[in-house]
C-alpha positions as CSV (number, residue, x, y, z in Angstrom):
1,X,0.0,0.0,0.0
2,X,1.4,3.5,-0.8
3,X,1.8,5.7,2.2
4,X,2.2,9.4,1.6
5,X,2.6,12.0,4.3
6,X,1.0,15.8,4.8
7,X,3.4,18.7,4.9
8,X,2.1,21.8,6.4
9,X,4.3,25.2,6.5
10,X,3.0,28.6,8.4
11,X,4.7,31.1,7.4
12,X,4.3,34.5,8.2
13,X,1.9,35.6,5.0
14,X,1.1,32.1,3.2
15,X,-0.2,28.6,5.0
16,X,0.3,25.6,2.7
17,X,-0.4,22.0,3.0
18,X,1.1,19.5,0.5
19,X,0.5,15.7,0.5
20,X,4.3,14.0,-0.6
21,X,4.8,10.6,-1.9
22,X,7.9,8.7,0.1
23,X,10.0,9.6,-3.2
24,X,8.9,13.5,-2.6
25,X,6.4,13.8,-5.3
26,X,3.7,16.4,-4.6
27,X,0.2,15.0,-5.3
28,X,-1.8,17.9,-4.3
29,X,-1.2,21.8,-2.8
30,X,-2.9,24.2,-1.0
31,X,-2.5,27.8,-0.3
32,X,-4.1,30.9,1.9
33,X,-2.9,34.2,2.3
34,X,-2.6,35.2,5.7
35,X,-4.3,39.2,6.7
36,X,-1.6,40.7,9.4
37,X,-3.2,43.5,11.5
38,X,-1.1,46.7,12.5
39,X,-3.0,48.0,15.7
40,X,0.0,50.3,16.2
41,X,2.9,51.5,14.1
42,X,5.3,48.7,14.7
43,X,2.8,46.5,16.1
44,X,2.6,43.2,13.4
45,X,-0.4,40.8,14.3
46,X,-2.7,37.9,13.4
47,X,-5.8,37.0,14.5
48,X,-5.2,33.2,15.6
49,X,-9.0,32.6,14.8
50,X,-8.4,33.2,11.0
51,X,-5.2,31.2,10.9
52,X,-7.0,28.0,12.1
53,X,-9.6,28.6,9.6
54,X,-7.1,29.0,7.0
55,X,-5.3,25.4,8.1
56,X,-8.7,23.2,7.9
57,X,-9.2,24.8,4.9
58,X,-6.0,24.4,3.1
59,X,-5.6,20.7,4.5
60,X,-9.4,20.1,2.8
61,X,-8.5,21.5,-0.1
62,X,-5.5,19.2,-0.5
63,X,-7.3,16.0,0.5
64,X,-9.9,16.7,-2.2
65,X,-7.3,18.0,-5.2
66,X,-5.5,14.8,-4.3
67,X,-8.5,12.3,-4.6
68,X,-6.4,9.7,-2.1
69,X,-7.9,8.0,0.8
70,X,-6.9,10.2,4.3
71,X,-6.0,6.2,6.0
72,X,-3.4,6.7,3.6
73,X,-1.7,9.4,5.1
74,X,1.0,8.0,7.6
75,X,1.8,10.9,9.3
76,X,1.3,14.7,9.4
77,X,4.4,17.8,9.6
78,X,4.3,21.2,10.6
79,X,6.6,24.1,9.8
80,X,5.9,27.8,11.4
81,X,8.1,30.7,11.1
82,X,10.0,31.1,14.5
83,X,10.3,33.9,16.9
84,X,7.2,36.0,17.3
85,X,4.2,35.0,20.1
86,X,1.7,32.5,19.4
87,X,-0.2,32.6,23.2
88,X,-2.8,30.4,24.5
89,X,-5.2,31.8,27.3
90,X,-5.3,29.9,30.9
91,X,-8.6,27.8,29.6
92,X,-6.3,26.8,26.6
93,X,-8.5,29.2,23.8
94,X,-6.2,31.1,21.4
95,X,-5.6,34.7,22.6
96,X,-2.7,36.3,20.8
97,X,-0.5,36.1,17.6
98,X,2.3,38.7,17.6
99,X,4.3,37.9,14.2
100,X,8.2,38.0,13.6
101,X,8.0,41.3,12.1
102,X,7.1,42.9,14.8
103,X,9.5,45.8,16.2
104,X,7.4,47.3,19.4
105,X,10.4,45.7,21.2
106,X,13.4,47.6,19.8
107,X,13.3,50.1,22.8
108,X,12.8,47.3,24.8
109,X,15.8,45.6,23.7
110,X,18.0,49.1,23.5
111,X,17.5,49.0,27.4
112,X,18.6,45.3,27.7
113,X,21.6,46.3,25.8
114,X,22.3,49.2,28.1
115,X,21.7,46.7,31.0
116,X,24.0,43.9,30.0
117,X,21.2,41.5,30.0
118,X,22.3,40.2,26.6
119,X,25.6,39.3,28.5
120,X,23.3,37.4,30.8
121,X,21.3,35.5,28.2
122,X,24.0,34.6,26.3
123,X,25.9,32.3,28.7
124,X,22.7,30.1,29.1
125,X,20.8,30.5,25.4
126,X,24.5,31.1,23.1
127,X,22.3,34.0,21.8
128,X,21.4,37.7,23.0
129,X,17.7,39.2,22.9
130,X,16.1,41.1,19.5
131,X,12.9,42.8,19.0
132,X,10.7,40.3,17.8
133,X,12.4,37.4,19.9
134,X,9.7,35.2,21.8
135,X,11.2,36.2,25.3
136,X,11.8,39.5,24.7
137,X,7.5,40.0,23.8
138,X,6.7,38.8,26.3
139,X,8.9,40.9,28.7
140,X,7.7,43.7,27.1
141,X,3.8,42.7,27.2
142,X,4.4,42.0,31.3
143,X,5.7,45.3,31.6
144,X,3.4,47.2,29.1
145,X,0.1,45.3,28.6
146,X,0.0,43.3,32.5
147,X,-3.6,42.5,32.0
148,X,-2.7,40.8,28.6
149,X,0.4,39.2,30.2
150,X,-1.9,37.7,33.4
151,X,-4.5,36.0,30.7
152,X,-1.4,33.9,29.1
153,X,-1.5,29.9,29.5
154,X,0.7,28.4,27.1
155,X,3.8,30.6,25.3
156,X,3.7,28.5,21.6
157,X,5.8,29.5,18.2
158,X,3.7,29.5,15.4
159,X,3.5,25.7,14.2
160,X,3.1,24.6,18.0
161,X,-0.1,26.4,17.5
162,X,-1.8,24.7,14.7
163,X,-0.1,21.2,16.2
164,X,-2.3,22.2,19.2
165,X,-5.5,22.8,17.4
166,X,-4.8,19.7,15.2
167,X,-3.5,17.2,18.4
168,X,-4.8,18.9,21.5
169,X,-1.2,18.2,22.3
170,X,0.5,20.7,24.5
171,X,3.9,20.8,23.5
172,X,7.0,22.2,20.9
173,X,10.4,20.9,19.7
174,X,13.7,21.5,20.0
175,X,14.5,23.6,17.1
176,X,12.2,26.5,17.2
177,X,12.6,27.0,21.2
178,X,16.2,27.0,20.8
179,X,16.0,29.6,18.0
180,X,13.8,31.8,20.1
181,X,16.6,31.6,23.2
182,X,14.9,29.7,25.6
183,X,16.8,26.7,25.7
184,X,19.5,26.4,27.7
185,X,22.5,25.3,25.0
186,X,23.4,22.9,24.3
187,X,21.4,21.4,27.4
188,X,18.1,21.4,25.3
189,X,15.9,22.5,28.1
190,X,14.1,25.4,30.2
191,X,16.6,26.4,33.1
192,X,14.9,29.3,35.5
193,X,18.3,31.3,35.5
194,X,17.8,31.9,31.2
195,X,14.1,33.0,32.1
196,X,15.3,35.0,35.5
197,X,18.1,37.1,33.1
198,X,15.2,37.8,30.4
199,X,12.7,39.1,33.6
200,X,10.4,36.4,33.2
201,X,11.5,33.9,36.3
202,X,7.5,33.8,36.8
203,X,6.9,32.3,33.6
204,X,8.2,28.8,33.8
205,X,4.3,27.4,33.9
206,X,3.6,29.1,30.7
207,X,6.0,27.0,28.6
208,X,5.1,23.8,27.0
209,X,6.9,19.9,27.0
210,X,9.5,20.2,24.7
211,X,10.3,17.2,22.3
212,X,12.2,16.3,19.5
213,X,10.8,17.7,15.9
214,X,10.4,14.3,15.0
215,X,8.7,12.9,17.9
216,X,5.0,12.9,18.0
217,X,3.1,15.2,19.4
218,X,-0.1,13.6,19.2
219,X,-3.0,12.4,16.8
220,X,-6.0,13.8,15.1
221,X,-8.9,14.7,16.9
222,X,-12.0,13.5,15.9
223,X,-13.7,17.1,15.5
224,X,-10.4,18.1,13.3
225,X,-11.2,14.9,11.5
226,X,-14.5,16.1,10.7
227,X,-13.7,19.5,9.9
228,X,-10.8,18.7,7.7
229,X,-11.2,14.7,6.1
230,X,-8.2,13.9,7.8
231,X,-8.4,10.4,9.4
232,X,-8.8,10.5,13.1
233,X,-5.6,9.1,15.0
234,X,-3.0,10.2,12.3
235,X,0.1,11.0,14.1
236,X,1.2,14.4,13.9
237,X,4.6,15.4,15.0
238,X,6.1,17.9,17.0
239,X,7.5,20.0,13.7
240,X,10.2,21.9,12.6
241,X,11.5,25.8,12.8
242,X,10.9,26.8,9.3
243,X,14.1,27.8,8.0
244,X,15.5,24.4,9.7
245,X,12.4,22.4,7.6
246,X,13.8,24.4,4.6
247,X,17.3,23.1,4.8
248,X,16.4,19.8,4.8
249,X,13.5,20.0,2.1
250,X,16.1,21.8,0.4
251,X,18.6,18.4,0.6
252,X,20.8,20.6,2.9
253,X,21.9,17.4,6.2
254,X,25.2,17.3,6.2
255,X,27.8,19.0,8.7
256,X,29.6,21.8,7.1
257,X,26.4,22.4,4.4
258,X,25.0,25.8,3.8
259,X,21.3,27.0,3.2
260,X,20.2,30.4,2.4
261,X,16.7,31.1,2.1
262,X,15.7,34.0,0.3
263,X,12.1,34.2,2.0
264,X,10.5,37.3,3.9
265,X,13.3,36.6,5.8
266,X,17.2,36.7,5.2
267,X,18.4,33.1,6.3
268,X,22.0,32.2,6.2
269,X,22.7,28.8,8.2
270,X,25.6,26.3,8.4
271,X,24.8,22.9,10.2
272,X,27.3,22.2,12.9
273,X,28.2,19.3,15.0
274,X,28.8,21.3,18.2
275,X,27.3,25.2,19.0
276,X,29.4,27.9,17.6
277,X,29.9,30.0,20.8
278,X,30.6,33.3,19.3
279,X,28.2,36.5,20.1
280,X,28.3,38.1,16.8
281,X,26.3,34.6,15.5
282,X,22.6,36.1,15.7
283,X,21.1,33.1,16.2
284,X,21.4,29.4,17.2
285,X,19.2,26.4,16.9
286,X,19.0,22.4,17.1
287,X,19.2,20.6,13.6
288,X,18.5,17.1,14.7
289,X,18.6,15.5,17.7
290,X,22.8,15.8,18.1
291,X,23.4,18.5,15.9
292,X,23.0,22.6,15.5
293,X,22.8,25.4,12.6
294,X,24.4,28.5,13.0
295,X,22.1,31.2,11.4
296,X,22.6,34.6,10.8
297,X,19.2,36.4,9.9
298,X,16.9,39.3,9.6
299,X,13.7,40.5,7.8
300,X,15.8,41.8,5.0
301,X,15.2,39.4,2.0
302,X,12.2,38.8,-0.6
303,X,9.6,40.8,1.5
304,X,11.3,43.8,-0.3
305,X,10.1,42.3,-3.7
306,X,6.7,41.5,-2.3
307,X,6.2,44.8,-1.0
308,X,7.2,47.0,-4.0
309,X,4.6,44.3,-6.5
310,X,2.2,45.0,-4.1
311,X,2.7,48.6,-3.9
312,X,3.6,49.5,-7.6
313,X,2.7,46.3,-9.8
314,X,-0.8,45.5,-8.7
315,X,-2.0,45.9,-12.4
316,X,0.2,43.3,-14.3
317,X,-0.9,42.1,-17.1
318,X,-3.7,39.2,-17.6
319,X,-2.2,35.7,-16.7
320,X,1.6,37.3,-16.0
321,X,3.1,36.6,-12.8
322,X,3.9,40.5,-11.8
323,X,7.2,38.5,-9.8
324,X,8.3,37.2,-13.0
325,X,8.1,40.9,-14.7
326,X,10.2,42.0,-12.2
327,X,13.0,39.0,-13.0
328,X,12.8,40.4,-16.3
329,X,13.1,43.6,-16.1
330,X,15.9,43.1,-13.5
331,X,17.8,40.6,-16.5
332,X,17.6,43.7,-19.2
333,X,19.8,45.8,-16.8
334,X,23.3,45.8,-17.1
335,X,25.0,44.6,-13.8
336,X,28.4,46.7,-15.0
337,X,26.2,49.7,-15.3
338,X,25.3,52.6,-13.2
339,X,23.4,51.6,-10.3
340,X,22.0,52.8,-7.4
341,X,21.8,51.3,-4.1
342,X,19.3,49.9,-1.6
343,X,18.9,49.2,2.2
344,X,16.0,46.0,2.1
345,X,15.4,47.8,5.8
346,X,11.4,47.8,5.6
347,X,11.2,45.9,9.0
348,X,14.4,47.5,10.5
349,X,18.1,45.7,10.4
350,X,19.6,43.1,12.2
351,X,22.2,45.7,13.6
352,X,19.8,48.5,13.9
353,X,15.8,48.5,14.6
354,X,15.4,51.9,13.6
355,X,17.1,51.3,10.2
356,X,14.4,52.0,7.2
357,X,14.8,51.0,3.4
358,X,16.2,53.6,0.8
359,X,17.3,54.0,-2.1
360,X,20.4,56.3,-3.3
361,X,21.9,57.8,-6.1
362,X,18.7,57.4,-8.2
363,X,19.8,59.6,-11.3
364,X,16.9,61.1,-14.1
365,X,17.7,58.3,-16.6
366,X,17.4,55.6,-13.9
367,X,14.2,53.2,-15.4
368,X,11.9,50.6,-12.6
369,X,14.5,48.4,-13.7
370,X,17.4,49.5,-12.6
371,X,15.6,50.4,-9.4
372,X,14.6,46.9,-9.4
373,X,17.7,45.6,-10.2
374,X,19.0,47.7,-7.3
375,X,16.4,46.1,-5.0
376,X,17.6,42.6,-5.7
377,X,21.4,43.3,-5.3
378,X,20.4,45.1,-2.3
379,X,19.1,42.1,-0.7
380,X,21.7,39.9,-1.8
381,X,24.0,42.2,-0.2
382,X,22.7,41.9,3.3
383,X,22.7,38.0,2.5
384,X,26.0,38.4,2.0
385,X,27.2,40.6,5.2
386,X,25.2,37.7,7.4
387,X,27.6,35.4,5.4
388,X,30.0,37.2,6.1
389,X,29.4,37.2,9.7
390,X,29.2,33.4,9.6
391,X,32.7,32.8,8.3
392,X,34.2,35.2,10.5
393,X,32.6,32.9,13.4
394,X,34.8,30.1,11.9
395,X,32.2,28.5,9.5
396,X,33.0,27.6,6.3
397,X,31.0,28.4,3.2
398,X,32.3,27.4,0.4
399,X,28.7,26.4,-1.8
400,X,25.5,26.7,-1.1
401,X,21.4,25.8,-1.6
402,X,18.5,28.7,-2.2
403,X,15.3,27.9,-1.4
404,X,12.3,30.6,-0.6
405,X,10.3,32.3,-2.8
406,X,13.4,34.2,-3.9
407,X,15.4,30.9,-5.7
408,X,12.2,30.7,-8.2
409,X,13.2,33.8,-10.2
410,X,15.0,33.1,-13.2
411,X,18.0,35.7,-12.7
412,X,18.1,35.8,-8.7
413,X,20.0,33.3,-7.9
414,X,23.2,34.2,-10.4
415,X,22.9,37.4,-8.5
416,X,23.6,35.3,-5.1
417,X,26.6,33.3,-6.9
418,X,28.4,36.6,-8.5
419,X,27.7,38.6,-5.3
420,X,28.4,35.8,-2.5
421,X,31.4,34.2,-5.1
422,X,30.2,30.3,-4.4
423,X,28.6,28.2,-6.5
424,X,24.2,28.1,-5.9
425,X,22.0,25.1,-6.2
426,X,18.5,25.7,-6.3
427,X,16.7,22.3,-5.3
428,X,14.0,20.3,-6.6
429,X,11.2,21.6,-4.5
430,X,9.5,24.8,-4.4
431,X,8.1,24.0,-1.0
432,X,11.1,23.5,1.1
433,X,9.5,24.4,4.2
434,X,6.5,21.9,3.9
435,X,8.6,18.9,2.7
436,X,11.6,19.3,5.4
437,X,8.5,18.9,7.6
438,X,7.7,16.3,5.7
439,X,10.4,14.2,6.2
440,X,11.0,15.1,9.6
441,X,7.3,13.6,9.9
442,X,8.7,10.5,8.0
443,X,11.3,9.9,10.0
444,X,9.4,10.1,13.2
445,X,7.2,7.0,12.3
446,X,10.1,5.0,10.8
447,X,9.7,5.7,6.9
448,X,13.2,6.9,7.2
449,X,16.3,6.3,9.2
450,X,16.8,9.8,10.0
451,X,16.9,12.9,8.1
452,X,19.2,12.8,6.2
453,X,17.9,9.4,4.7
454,X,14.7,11.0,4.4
455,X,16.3,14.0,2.4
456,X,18.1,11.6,0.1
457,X,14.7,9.8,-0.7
458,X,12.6,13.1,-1.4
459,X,14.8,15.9,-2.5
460,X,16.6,16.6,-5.6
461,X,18.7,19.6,-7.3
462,X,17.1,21.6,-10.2
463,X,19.5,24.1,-11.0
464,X,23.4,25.5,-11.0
465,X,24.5,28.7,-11.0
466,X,28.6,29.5,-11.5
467,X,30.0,33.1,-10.0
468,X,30.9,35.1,-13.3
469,X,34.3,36.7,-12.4
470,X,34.2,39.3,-14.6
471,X,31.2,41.1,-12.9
472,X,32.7,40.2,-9.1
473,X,34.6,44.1,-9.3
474,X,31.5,45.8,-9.9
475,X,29.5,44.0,-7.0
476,X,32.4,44.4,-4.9
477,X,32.4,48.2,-5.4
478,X,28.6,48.7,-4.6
479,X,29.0,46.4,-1.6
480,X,31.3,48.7,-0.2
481,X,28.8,51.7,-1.0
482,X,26.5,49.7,0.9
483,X,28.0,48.9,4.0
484,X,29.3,52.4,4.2
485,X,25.9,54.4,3.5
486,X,24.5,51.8,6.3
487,X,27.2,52.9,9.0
488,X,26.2,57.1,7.5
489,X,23.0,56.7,8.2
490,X,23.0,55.1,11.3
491,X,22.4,58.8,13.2
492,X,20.1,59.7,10.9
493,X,18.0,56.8,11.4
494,X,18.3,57.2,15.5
495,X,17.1,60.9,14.9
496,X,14.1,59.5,12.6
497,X,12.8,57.2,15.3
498,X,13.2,59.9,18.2
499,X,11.2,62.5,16.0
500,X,8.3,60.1,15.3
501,X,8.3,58.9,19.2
502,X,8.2,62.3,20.3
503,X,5.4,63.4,18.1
């Protein structure tokens, strides 16, 4: 009998599910955009309510585009996008969703810094607080919404969510608590010293059993079964961390390998066999069950693109994919022309909250696409500064995988070659995230050895890209201008932020 498993992936503006074949085949897909709120400037949202809705529906949707019988299924995944605040109330209802976008903390954490309690954090967690980092909400929610804070049950990420509402199952894994800095590392566990140093000493009952990604969770309820066409009792395990799903739907297991995924978010990780124990790594997190990734992000990557075609292409032609204009458009420009420059800062910088996007030197006979071509070298640039970072901290990087939305452009990913000077494989799969949950799924009911088996079985490269040498001294120079129009307008962004706070 063929077994096939459910991948599901949350991200922070699309929920899929996928149903795989054991050979990584996808039978069916499903998709829903997500609606974030903006109570407040800075202030990035969902309502929990609508992204339940959205998971039935997508799972239903799948199951009936497939045509297969749901006994079928072996096993379900999850992916979610990490960080952010997925809360539970004290009766176990759904009462907040505060996204990884989200920048009401970066006083918050300019205080902390002040304070030395990133010094504090970092000898427990091997990482030091940031604005939309799960402890450092809900610090600032304790002090700044205590009526809010005193309604919270559970603390979940955002897959551990819908694992609840499909399981009942209180719990999370390894990866994403570990990536949200509170896990003791490489202990793998809650220690009250990690919670007293972030203010939250108080808060030990709020946080869930934490398992391995591959271990299940629980099983399918039988209202979820009713509600979706799932069979009741289908295990569901604990799930990934996204961008850790992504590597390994991406083919990315081995020690030493690279993944970059060009998504909303900038993800630059190297899988390691011990914790790189160096504070200018922005984040660590669990790979498997003896291993870590390094991972140097922020929200610097293809949310640019999404933003500027939602804000400027809206009216693309019948039946053409307004992305795929923009990949054209970008191609006709000369990369050894003139060019300006731009800071993908829509939701801050790793080094700087108050950083914004910009672009400079725009001259009179600059067209859209050499401001979109400026745009995409832009955010390979800040790619490459968190790549930077990672070979400074002793990694090596020497090739790499793209996956996320921003490896399905036709010129993008000879933009990450040339600029990052490696060699770029963009894999098999579109959906990265929902088949690295996939696997893990597979592996936690014994269709595969372990991941890396799993990865073997279901992944697959598509396509190569080569660094051209001969463009290399042109990228070179406009990095430069980059990194030194970042460090200019440091002050200027500081006196931005103080204006709008003070009016």
């Amino acid at each position: 009998m063929q077994q096939y498993i459910l991948g599901l992936d949350a991200g922070n503006t699309v929920i899929k599910a996928i149903i795989f074949d054991t050979d990584g085949r996808e039978l069916a897909l499903a998709a829903r955009d997500g609606r974030s709120c903006m109570p407040k400037p800075g202030h990035v949202e969902r309502d929990l309510g609508e992204l339940w809705r959205s998971a039935v529906e997508v799972i239903r949707q799948c199951l009936d585009q497939s045509g297969i019988d749901p006994r079928d299924i072996a096993v379900i995944g999850c992916a979610g996008h990490g960080n952010g605040l997925y809360a539970l109330d004290r009766s176990g209802d759904p009462l907040l969703g505060i996204q990884s976008l989200d920048t009401r903390g970066v006083g918050f954490v300019s205080e902390w810094a002040a304070a030395g309690v990133g010094d504090r954090t970092y000898v427990h967690c091997l990482q030091r607080p940031w604005a939309a980092q799960t402890p450092t909400l809900l610090a600032w929610l304790k002090r700044h919404d205590p009526a809010l804070f005193a309604q919270i049950g559970t603390v979940f990420l955002c897959k551990d969510f819908v694992v609840n509402r499909l399981t009942g199952a209180r719990s999370t894994e390894t990866s994403d608590m570990s990536g949200c800095g509170l896990l003791h590392m490489p202990g793998r566990r809650y220690e009250r010293e990690l919670l007293a140093a972030y203010g939250l000493d108080d808060c030990m009952e709020l946080l869930p059993n934490v398992l391995e990604a591959s271990d299940i969770a629980g099983h399918i309820t039988r209202d979820v079964a009713a509600a979706t066409g799932l069979r009741a009792g289908t295990p569901v395990v604990a799930g990934l961390f996204d961008v850790v799903a992504s590597a390994i739907g991406s083919g990315v297991t081995s020690t030493g390998a690279a993944s970059i995924i060009a998504g909303t978010w900038s993800i630059n990780q190297v899988i390691t066999e011990e914790p790189i124990r160096d504070p200018s790594i922005f984040m660590l997190s669990t790979f498997d069950p003896v291993r870590y990734l390094a991972i140097e992000s922020s929200a610097t990557s293809a949310a640019n693109l999404e933003w500027i075609v939602r804000e400027f292409f809206e009216h693309a032609p019948a039946g053409a994919s307004p992305f795929e204009i923009c990949s054209e458009l970008v191609a006709s420009v000369d990369p050894a022309g003139d060019m300006p420059i731009y800071h993908p800062f829509l939701y801050g910088s790793q080094q700087n909250g108050k950083a914004r996007a910009g672009f400079y030197g725009i001259a009179g006979w600059h067209t859209r696409a050499h401001m979109l071509r400026a745009l995409f070298e832009g955010v390979v640039f800040e790619h490459r500064r968190h790549v930077e970072t990672l070979r400074r901290a002793g990694a090596t990087v020497s090739q790499a995988v793209l996956s996320g939305g921003g490896s399905r452009s036709a010129i993008w990913p000879q933009i990450f070659a040339d600029v990052l000077k490696v060699p770029v494989t963009v894999a098999r799969s579109r959906e990265t995230g929902a088949l690295g949950a996939a696997i893990a799924a597979g592996t936690g009911v014994g269709l595969f050895a372990d991941f890396s088996a799993g990865a073997a079985a279901m992944t697959a490269p598509d396509r190569f890209y080569k660094p051209n040498s001969e463009i290399a001294p042109f990228y070179e120079q406009r990095y430069r201008l980059y990194g030194e129009i970042n460090q200019a307008m440091g002050p200027l962004w500081d006196r931005m932020a103080s204006e709008r706070t003070s009016n």
